[in-house]
N, C-alpha and C positions, 0 to 999 in steps of 0.2 A: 603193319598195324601197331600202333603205342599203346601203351599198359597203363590203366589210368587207376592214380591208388585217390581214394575221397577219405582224405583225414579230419580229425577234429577231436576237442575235448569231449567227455562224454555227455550227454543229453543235449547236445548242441543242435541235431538234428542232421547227423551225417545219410542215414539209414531214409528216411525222407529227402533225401537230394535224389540217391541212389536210387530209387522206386523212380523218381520223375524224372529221372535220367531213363530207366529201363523201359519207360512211356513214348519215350522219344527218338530211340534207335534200340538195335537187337543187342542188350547187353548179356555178358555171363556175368551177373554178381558172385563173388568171394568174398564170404567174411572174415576180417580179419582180426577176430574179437577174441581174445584169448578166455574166454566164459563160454560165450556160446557153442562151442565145439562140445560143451558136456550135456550130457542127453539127460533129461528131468529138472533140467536148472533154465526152467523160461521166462517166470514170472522176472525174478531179481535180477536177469540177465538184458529185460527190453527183449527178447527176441522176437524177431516178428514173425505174427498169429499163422494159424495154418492157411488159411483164407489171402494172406499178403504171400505167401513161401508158394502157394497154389499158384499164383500169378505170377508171382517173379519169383522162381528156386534161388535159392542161395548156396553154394557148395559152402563146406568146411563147417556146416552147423552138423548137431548133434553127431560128431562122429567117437566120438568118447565117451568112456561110464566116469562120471565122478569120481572114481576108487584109483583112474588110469591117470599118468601126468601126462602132458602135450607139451614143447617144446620150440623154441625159433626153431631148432634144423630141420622136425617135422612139418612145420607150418611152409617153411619155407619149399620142401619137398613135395609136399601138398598141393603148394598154392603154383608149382609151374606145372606141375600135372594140370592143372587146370583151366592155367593160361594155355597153355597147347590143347587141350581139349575147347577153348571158346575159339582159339584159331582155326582147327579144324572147322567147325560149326561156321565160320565164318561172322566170330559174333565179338561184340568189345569187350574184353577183360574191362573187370570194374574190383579191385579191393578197395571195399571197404571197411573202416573200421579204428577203432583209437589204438590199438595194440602199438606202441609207438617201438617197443624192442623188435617184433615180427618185420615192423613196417621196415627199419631199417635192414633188417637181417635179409629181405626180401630185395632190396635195393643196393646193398654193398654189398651181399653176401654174408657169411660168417666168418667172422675169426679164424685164424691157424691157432688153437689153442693149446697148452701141453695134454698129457695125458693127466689124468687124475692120480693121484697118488692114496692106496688106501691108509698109508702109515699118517700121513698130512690129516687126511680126510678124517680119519678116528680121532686122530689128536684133537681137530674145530670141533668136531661132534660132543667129544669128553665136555671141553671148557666151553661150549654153549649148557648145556648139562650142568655145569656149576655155577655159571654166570649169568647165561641168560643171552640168547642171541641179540639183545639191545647191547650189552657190554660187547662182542663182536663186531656190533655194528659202529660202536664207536672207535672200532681199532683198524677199521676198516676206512675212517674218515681223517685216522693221522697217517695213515700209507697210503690213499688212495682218493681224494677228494671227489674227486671228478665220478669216479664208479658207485661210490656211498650215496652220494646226488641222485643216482639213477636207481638205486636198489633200495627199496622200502623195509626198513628194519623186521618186517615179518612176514619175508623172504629169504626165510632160511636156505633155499635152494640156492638160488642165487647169490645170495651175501657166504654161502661156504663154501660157491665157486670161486668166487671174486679173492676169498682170500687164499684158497687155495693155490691157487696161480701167483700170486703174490709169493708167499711163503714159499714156493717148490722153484721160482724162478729167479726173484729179487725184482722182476718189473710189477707195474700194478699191470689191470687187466684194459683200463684204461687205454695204455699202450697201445695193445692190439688191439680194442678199437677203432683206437684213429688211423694204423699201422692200415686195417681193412677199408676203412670209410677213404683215406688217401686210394688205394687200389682201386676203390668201385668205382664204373663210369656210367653210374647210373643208367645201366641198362640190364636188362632179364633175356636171357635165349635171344639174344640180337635187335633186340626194338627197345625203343625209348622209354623209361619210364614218367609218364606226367605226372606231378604230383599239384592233389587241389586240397586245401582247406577251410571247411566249414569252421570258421571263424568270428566267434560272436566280441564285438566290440565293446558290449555292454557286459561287464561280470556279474555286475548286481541283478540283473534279471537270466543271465545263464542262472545262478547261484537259487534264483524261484523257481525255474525249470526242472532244478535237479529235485528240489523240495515236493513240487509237484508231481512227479515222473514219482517219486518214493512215496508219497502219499499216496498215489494211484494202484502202486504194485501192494501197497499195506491192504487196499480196496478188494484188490481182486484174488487176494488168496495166497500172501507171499508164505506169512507164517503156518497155512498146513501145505506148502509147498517143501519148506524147510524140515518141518515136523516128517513129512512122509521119507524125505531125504535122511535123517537123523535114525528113524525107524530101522532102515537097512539091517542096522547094525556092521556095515565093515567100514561106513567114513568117521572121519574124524575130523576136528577143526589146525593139524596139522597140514591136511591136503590143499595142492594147491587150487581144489576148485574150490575147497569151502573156505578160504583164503579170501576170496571175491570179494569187492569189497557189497557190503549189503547183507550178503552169505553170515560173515564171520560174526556180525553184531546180532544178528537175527539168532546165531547159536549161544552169542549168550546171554541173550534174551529167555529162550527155553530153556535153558541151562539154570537159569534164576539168578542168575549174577546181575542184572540190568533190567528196569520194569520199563513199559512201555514207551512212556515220553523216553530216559534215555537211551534205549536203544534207537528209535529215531530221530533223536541228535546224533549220536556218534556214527550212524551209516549214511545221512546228509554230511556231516561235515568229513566222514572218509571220502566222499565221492567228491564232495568239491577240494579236497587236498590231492582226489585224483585226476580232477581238472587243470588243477595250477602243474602241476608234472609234465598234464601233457600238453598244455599252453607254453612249458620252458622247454621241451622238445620243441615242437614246431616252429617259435620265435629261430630258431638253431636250423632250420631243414633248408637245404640248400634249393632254389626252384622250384618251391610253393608259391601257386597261384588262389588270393583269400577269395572268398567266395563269400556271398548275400546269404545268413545264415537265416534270416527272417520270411524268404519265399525260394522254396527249392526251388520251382519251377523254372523261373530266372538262374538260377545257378548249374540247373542242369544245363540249360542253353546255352550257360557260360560252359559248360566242361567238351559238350560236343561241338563246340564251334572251337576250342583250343584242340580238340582230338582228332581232326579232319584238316 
């Protein structure tokens, strides 16, 4: 049985394939959302209602508190625990999800990485502390083009792996990357993996989709969703669930830094700069089949007539 991953940029309506897909044969959905795994983050996340999760479960949502990080080697850990459990069941693995770093990490594997060095690691930590992890991020784009590309400047985690590895070894991280992505044969636990994506043709109406979709979570309660999140008192906008993109402008909205129109310009136009990311993923993914992003129902039909 093949492992079918449903990719797409975000509000493209991957999640909507997925359901019409789950309609039409015994699917195990997995999400592969790097948000949704955090539990109290539904509204800004799209996750779907309890009423849709009633019908079709989704594994891999809410299994984190906001305060915890998640990770590709966990996801990846995760996500074949799961797939062996929809084989048992005798049901189709289905990731879904735009997570484009998991998607791969799930697919080639992960990197042989070095070990981390704390002597290295203090040092990036010092000179972000006086510089600014944007000034990092741009040291990172004259050692490493290709890695800077993929790592969003306020991704400290990431961007002080990236250089880590760099500085402790002389290679970029880049490298093993590709060093991995060459090794992978595109397969998980012995079966194929299919890759489909929900692929809108048109940007200018994806780009009202996202406006809409953000309008609608503003409708339904994102800001005392945020506000109760903020309440805790142990998260911070360091973390990488309030990182999210939607998350981070909604805090400093609250915060008082941003009144209302622009906070929602800057979490519309985060979200479509995290469209375009993962539109130059995809354009790049080897043996993606595009898919009718405008009627799931036809593109479910397209995913299980390619899975059979």
């Amino acid at each position: 049985m093949p492992i079918v991953m449903l990719l797409g940029p975000t509000a493209a309506g991957k999640t909507a394939t997925a359901l019409a897909l789950a309609d039409l044969a015994p699917c195990h959905l997995i999400s592969m959302d790097s948000a949704m795994v955090y539990r109290g983050m539904d509204i800004g996340t799209a996750k779907p209602d309890a009423a849709t999760i009633a019908r079709h479960p989704h594994a891999l949502i809410d299994i984190r508190d906001p305060a915890e990080t998640y990770s590709a080697a966990a996801f990846v850990q995760d996500a074949d625990r799961e797939v062996d459990a929809a084989r048992r069941a005798g049901r189709l693995p289905v990731l879904v999800g735009g997570a484009m770093l998991y998607a791969r990490a799930f697919r080639d594997g992960l990197a042989e990485l070095p070990q981390a060095s704390a002597a290295i690691r203090a040092d990036i930590g010092a000179r972000a502390a006086a510089h600014g992890w944007e000034a990092l991020h741009d040291r990172l784009s004259r050692v490493d083009p290709e890695a800077a590309a993929a790592i969003h400047p306020n991704n400290p985690q990431r961007l002080q792996r990236a250089l880590e590895v760099y500085e402790s070894t002389g290679r970029p991280i880049s490298a093993f990357w590709r060093e991995q992505a060459h090794r992978g044969a595109q397969h998980r636990l012995g079966e194929p993996v299919l890759s489909f994506g929900v692929m809108p043709e048109d940007r200018s109406r994806l780009h009202g989709r996202i406006a809409d979709r953000f309008d609608a979570m503003l409708e339904a309660g994102f800001s005392d969703e945020v506000r109760a999140l903020r309440a805790r008192g142990d998260l911070h906008p360091g973390l990488p669930s309030m990182r999210a993109v939607g998350y981070r402008q909604m805090w400093d909205f609250l915060d008082g830094n941003l009144d209302a129109d622009e906070m929602r310009g800057k979490a519309i136009a985060a979200t479509r700069q995290l469209a375009k990311k993962q539109f130059t993923w995809l354009r790049k993914w080897p043996g993606l089949t595009p898919l009718d992003w405008q009627d799931p129902a036809i593109a479910a039909t397209r995913v299980l007539a390619g899975s059979n």
